[in-house]
PDB file of N, CA, C and O in Angstrom:
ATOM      1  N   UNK A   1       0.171   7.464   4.875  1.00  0.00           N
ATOM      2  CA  UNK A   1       0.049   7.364   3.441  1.00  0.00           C
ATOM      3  C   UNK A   1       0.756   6.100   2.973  1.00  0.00           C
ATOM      4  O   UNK A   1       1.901   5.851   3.350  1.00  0.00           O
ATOM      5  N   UNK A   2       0.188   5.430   2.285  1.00  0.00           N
ATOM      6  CA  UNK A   2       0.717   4.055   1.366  1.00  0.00           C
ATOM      7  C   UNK A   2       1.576   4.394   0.041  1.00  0.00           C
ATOM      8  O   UNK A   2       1.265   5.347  -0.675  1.00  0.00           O
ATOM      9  N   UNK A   3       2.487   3.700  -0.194  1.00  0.00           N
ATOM     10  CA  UNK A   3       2.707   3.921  -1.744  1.00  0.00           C
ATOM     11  C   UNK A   3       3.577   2.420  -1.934  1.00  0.00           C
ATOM     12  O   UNK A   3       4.618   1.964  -1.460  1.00  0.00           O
ATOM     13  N   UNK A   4       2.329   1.845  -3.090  1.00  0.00           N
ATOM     14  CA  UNK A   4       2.919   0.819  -4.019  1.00  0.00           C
ATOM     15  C   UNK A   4       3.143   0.539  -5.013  1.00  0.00           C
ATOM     16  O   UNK A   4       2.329   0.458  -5.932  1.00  0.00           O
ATOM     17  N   UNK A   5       4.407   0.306  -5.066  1.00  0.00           N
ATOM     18  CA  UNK A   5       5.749  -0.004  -6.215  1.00  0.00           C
ATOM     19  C   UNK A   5       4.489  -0.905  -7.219  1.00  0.00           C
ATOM     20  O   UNK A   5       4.230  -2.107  -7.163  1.00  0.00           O
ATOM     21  N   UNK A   6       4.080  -0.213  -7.799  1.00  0.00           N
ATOM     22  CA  UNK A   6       3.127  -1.377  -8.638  1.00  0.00           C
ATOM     23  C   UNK A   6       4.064  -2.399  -9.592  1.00  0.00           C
ATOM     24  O   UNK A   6       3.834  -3.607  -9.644  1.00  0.00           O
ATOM     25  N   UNK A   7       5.047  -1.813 -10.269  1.00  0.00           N
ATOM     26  CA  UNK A   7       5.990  -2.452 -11.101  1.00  0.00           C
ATOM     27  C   UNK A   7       6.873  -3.736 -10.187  1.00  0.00           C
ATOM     28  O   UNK A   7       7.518  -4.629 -10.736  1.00  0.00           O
ATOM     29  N   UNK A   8       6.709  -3.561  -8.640  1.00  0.00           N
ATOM     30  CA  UNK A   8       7.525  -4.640  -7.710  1.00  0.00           C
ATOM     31  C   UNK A   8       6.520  -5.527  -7.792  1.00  0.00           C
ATOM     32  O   UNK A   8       6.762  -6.640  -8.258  1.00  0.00           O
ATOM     33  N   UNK A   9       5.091  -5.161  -7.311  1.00  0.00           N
ATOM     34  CA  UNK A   9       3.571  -5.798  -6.865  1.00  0.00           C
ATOM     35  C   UNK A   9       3.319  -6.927  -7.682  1.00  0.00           C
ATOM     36  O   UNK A   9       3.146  -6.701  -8.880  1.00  0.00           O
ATOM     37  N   UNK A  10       3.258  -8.176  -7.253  1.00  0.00           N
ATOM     38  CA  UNK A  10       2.330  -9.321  -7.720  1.00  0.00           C
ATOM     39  C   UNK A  10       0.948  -9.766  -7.555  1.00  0.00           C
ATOM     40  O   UNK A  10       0.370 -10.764  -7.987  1.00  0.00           O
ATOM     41  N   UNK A  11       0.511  -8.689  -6.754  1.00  0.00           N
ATOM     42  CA  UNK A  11      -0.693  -9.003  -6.314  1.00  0.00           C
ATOM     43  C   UNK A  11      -0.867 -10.204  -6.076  1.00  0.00           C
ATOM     44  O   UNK A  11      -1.542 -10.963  -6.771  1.00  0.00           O
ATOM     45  N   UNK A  12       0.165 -10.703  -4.325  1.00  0.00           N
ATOM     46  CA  UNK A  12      -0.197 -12.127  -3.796  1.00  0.00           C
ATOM     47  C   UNK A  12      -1.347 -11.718  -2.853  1.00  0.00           C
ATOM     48  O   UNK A  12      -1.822 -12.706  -2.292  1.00  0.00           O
ATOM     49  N   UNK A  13      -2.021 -10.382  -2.463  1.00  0.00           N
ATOM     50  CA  UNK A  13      -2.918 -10.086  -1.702  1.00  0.00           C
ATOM     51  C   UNK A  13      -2.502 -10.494  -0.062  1.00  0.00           C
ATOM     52  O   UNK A  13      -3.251 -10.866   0.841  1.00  0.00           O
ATOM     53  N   UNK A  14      -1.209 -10.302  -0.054  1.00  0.00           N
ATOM     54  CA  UNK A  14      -1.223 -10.785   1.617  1.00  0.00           C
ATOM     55  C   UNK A  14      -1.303  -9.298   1.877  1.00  0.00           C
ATOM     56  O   UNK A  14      -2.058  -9.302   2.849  1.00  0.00           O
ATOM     57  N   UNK A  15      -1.004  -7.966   1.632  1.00  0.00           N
ATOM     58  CA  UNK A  15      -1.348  -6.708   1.889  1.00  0.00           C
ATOM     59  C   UNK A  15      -2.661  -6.719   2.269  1.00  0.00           C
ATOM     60  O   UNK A  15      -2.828  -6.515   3.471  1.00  0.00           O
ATOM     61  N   UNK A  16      -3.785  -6.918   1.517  1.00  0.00           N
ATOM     62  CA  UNK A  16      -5.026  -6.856   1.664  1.00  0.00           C
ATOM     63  C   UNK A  16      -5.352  -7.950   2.841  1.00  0.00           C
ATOM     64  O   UNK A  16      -6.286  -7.559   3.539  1.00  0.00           O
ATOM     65  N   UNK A  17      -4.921  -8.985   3.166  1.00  0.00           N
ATOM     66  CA  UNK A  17      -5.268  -9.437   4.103  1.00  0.00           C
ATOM     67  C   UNK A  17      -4.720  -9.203   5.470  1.00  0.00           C
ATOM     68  O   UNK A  17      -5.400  -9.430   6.471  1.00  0.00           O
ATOM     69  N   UNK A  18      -3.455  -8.736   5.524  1.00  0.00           N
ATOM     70  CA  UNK A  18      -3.286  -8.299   7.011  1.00  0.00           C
ATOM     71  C   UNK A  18      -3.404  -7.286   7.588  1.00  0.00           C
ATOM     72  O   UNK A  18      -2.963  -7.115   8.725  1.00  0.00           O
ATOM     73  N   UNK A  19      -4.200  -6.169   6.728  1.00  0.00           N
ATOM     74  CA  UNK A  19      -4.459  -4.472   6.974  1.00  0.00           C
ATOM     75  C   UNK A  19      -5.866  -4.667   7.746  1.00  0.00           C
ATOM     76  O   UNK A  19      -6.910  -4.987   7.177  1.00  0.00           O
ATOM     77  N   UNK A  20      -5.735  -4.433   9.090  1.00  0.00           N
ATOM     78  CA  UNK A  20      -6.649  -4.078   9.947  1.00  0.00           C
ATOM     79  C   UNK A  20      -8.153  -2.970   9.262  1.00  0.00           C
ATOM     80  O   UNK A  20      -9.330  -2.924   9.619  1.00  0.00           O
ATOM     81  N   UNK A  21      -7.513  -2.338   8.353  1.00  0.00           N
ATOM     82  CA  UNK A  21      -8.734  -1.317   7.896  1.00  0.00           C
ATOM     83  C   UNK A  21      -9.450  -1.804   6.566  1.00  0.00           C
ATOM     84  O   UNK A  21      -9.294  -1.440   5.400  1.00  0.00           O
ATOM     85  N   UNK A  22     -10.339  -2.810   7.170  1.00  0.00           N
ATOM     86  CA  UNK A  22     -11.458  -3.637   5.867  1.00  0.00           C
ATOM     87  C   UNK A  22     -11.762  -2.943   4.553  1.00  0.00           C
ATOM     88  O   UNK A  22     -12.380  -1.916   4.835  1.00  0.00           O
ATOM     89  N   UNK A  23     -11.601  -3.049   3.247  1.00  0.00           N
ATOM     90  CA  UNK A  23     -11.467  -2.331   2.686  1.00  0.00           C
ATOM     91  C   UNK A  23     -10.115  -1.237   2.228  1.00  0.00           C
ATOM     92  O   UNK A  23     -10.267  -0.505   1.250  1.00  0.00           O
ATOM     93  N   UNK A  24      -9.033  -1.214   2.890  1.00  0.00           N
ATOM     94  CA  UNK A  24      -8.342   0.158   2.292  1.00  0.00           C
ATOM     95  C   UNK A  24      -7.237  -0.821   0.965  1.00  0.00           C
ATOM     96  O   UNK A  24      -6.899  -0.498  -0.174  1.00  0.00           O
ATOM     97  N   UNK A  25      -7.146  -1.221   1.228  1.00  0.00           N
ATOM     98  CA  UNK A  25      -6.368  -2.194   0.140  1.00  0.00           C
ATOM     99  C   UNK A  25      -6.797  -3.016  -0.958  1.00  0.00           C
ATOM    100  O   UNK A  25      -7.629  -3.664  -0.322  1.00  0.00           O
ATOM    101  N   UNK A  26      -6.851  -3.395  -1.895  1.00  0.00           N
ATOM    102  CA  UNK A  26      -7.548  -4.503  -2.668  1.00  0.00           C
ATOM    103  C   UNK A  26      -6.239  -4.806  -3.925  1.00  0.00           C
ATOM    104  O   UNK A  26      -5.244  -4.103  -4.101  1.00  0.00           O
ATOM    105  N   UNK A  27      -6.572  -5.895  -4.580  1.00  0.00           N
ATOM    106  CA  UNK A  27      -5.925  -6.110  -5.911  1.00  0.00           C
ATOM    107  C   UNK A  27      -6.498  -5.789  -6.953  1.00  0.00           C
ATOM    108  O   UNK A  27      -7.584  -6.330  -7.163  1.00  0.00           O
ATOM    109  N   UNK A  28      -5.997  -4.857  -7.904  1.00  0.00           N
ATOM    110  CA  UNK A  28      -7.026  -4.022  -8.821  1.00  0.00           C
ATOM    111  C   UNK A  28      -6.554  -5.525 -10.161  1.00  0.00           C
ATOM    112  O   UNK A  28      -5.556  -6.162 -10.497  1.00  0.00           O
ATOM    113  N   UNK A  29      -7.903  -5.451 -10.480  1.00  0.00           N
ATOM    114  CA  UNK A  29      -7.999  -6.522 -11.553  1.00  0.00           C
ATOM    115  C   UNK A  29      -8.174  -6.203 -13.051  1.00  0.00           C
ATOM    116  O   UNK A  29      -8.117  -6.940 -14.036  1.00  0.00           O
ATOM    117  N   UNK A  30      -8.450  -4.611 -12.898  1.00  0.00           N
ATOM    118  CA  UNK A  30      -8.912  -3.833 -14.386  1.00  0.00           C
ATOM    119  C   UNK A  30      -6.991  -3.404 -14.435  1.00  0.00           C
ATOM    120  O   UNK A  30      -6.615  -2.979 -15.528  1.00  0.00           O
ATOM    121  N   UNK A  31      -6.293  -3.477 -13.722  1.00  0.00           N
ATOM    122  CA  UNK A  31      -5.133  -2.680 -14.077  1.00  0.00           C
ATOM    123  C   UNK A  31      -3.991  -4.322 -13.605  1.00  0.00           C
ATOM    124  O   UNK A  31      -4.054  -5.115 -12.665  1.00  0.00           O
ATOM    125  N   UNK A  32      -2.816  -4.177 -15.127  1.00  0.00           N
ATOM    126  CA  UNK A  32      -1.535  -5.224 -14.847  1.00  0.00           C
ATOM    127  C   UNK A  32      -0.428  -4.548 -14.918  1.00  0.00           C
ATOM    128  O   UNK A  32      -0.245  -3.676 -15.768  1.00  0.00           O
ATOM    129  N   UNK A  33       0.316  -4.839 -14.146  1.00  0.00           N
ATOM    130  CA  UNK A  33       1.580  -4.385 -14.485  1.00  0.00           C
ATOM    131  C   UNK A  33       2.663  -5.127 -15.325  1.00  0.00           C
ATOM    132  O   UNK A  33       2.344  -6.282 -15.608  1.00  0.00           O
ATOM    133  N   UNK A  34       4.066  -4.644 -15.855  1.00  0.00           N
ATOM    134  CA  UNK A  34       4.634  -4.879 -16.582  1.00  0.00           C
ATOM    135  C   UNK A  34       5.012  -6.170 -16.744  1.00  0.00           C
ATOM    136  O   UNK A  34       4.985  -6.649 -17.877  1.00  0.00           O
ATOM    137  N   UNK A  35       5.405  -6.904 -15.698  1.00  0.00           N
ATOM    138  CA  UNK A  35       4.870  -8.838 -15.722  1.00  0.00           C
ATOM    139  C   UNK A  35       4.124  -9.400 -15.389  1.00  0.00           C
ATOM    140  O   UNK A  35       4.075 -10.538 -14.923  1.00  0.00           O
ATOM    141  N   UNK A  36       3.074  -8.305 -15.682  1.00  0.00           N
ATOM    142  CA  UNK A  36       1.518  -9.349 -16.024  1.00  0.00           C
ATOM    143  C   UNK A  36       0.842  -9.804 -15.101  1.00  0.00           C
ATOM    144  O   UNK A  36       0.327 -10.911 -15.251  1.00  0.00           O
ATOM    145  N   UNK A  37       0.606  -8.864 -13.542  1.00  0.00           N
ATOM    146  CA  UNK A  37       0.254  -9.226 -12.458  1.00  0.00           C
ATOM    147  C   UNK A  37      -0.721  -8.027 -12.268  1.00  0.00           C
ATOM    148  O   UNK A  37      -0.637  -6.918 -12.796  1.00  0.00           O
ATOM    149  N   UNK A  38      -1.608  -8.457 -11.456  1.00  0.00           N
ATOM    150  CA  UNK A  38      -2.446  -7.296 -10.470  1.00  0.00           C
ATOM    151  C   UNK A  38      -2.110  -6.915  -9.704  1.00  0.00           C
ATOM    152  O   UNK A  38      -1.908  -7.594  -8.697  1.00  0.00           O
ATOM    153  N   UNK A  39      -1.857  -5.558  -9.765  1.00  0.00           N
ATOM    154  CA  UNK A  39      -1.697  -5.008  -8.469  1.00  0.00           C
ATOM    155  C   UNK A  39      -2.199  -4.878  -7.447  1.00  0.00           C
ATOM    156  O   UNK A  39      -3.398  -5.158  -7.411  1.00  0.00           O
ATOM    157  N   UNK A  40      -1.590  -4.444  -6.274  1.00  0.00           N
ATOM    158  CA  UNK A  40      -2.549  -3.892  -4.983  1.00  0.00           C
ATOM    159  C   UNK A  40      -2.604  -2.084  -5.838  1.00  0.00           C
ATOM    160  O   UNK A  40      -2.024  -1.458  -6.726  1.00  0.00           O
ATOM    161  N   UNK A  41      -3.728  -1.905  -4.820  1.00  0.00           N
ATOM    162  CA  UNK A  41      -4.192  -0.554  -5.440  1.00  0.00           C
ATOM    163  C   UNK A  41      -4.519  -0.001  -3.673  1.00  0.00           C
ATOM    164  O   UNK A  41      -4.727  -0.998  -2.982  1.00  0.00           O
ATOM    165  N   UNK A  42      -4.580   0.988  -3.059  1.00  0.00           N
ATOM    166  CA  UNK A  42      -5.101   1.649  -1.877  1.00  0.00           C
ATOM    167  C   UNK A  42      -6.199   2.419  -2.155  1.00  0.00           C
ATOM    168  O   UNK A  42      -6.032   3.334  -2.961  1.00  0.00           O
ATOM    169  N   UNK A  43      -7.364   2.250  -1.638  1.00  0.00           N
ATOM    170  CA  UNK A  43      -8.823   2.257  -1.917  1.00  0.00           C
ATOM    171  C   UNK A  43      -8.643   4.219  -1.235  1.00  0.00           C
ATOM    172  O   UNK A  43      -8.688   5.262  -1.888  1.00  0.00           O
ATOM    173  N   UNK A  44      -8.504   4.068  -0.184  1.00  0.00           N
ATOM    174  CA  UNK A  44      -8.519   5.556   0.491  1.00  0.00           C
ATOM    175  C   UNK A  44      -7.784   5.686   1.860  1.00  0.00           C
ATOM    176  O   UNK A  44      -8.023   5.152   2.942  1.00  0.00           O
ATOM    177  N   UNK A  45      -6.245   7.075   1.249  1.00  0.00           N
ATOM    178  CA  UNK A  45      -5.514   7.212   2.029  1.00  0.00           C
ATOM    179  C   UNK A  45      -5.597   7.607   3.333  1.00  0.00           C
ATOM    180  O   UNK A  45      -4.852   7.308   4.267  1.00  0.00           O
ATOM    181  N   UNK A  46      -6.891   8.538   3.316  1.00  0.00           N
ATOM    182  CA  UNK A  46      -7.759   9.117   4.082  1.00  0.00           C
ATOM    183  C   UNK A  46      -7.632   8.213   5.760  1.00  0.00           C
ATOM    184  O   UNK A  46      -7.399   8.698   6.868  1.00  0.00           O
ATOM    185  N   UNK A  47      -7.868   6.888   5.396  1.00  0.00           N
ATOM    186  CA  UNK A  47      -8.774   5.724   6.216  1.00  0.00           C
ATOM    187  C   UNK A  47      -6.801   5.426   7.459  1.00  0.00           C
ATOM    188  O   UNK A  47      -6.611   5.363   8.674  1.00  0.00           O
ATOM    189  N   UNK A  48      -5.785   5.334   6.156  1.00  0.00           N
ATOM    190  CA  UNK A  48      -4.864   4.504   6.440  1.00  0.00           C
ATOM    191  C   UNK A  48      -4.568   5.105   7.890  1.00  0.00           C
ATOM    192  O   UNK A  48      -4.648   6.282   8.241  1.00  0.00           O
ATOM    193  N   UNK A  49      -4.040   3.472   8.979  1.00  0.00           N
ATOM    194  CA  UNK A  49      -3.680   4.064  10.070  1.00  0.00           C
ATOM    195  C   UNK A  49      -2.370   4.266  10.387  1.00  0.00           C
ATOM    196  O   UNK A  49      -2.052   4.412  11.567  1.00  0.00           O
ATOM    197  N   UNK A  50      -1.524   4.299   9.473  1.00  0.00           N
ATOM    198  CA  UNK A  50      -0.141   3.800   9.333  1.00  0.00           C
ATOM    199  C   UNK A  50       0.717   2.772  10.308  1.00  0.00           C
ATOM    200  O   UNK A  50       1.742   2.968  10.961  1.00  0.00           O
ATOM    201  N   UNK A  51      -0.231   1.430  10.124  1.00  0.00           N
ATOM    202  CA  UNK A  51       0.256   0.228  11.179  1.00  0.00           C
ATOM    203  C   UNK A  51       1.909  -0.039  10.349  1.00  0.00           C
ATOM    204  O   UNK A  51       3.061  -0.024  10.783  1.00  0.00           O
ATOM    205  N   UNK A  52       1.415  -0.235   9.217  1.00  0.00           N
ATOM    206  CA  UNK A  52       2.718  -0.767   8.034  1.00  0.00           C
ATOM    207  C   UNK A  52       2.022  -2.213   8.338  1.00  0.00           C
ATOM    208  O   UNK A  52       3.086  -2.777   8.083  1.00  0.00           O
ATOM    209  N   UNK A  53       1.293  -3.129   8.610  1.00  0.00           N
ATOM    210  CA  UNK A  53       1.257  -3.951   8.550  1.00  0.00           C
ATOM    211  C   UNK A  53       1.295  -4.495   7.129  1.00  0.00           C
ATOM    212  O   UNK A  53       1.837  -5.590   6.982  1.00  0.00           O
ATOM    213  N   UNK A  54       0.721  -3.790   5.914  1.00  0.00           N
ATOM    214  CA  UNK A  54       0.874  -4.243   4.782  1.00  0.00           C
ATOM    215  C   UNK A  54       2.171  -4.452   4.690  1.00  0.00           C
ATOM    216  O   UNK A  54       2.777  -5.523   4.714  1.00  0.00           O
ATOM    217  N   UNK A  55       2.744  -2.897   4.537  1.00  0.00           N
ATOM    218  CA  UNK A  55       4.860  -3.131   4.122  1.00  0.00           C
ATOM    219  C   UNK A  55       5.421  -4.698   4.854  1.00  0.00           C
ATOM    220  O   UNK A  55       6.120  -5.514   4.254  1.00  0.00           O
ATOM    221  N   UNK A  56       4.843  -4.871   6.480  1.00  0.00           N
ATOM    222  CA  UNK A  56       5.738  -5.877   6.880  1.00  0.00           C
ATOM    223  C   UNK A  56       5.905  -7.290   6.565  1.00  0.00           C
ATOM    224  O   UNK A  56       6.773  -8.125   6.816  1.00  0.00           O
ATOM    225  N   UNK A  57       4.685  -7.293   5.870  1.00  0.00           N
ATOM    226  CA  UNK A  57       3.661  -8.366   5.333  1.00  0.00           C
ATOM    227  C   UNK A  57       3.851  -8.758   3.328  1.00  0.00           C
ATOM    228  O   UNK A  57       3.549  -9.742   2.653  1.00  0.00           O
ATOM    229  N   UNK A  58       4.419  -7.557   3.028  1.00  0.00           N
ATOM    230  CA  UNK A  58       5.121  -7.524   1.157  1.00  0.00           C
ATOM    231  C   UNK A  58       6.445  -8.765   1.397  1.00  0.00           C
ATOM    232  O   UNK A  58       7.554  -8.643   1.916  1.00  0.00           O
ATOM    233  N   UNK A  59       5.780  -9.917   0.790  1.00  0.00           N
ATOM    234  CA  UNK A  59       7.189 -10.102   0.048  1.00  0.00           C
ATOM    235  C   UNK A  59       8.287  -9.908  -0.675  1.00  0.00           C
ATOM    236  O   UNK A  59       9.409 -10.405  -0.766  1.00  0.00           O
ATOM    237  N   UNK A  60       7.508  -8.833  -1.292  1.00  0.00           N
ATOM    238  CA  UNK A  60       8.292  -7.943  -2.607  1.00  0.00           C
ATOM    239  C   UNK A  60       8.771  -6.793  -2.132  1.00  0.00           C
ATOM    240  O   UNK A  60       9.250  -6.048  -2.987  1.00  0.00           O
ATOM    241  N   UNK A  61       8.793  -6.258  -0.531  1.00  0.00           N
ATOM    242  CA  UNK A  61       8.498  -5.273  -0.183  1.00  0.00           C
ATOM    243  C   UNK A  61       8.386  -3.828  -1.396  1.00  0.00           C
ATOM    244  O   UNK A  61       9.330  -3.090  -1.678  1.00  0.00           O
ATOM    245  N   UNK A  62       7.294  -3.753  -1.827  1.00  0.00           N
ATOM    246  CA  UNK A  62       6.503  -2.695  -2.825  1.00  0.00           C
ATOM    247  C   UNK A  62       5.915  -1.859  -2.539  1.00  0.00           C
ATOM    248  O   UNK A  62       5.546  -0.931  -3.259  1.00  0.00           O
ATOM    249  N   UNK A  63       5.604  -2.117  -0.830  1.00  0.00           N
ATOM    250  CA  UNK A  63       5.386  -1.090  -0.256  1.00  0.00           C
ATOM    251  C   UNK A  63       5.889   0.113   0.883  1.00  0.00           C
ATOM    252  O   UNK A  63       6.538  -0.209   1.878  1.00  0.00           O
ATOM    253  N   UNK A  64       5.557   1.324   0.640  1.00  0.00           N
ATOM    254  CA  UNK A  64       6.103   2.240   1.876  1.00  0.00           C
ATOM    255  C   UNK A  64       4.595   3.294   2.601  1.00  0.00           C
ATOM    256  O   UNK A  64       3.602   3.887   2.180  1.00  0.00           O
ATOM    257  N   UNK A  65       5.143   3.056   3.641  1.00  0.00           N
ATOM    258  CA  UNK A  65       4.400   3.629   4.544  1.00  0.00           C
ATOM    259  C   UNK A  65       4.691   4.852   4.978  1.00  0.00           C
ATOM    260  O   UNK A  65       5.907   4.933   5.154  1.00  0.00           O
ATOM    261  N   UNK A  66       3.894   6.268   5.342  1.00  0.00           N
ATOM    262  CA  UNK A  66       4.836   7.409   5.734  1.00  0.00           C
ATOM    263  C   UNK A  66       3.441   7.631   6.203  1.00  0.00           C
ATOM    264  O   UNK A  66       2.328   7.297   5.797  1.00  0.00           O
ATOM    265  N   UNK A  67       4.071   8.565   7.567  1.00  0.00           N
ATOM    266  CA  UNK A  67       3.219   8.797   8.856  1.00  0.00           C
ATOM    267  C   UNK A  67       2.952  10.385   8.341  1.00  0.00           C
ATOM    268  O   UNK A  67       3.939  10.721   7.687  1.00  0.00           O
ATOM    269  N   UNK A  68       2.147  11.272   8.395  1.00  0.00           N
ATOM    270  CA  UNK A  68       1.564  12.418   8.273  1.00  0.00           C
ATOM    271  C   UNK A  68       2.149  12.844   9.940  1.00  0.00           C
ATOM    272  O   UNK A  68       1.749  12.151  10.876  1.00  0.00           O
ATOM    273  N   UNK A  69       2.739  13.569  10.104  1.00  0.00           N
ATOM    274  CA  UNK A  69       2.929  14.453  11.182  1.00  0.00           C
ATOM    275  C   UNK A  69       2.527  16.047  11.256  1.00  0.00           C
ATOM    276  O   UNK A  69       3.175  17.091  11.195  1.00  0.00           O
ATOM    277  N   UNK A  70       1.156  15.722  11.414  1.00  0.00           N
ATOM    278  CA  UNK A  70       0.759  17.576  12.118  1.00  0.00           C
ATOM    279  C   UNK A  70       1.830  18.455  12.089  1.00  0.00           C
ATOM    280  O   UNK A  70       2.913  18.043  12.505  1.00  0.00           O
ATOM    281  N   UNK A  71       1.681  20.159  11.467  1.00  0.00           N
ATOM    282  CA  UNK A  71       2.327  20.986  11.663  1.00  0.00           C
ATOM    283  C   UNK A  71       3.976  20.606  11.248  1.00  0.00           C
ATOM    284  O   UNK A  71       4.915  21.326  11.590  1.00  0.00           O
ATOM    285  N   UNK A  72       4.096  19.627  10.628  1.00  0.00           N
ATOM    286  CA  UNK A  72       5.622  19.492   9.921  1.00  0.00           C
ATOM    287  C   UNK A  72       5.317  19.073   8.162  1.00  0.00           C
ATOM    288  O   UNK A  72       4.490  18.401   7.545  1.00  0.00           O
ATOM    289  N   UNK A  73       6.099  19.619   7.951  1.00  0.00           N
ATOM    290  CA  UNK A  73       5.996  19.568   6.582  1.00  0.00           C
ATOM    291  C   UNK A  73       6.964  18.681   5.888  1.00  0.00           C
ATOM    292  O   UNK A  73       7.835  18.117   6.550  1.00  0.00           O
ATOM    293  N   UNK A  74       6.854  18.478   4.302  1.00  0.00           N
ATOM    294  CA  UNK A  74       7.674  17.280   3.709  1.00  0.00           C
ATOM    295  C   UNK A  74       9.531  17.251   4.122  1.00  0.00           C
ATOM    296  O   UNK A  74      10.269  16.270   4.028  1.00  0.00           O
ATOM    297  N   UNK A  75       9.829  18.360   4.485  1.00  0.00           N
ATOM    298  CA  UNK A  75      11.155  18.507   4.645  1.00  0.00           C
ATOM    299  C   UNK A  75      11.819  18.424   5.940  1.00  0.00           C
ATOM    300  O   UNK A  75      13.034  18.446   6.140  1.00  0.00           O
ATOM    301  N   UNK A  76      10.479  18.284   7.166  1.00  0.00           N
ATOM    302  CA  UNK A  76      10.631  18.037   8.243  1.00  0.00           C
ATOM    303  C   UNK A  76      10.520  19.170   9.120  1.00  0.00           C
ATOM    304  O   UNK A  76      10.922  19.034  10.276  1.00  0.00           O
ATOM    305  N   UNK A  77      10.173  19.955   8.855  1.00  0.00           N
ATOM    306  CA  UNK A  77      10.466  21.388   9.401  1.00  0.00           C
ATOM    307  C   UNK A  77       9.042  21.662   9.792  1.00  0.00           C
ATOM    308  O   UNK A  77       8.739  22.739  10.304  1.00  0.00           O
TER     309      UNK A  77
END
């Protein structure tokens, strides 16, 4: 699962360009954030492979990555 800090996000699009999965990332252009930038937006969480290549790749780091682990739940258990 992805989650971006849209309020960090400048939408320099290096997210969208180093994510192996064509499509799961983009810079949403209908939506700005509070200094007036586009965000990245995640098209479908569904797809994500959790490389983090986006997070490693944020200058702003705005983004976080979290791995879905089968049979454990949010608390770890």
């Amino acid at each position: 699962m992805i989650k971006i800090n849209e309020k960090a996000c400048k939408g320099c699009g290096l997210c969208v360009t180093f994510c192996p999965v064509e499509g799961l990332l983009k810079i949403d252009e209908d939506r700005v954030n509070a200094k007036g930038w586009n965000p990245a937006v995640c098209t479908d969480q569904s797809k994500c492979r959790s490389c983090a290549l986006c997070a490693l790749m944020c200058p702003d780091a705005a983004i976080e990555v979290y791995r879905h682990i089968q049979g454990v739940n949010a608390d770890g258990i």
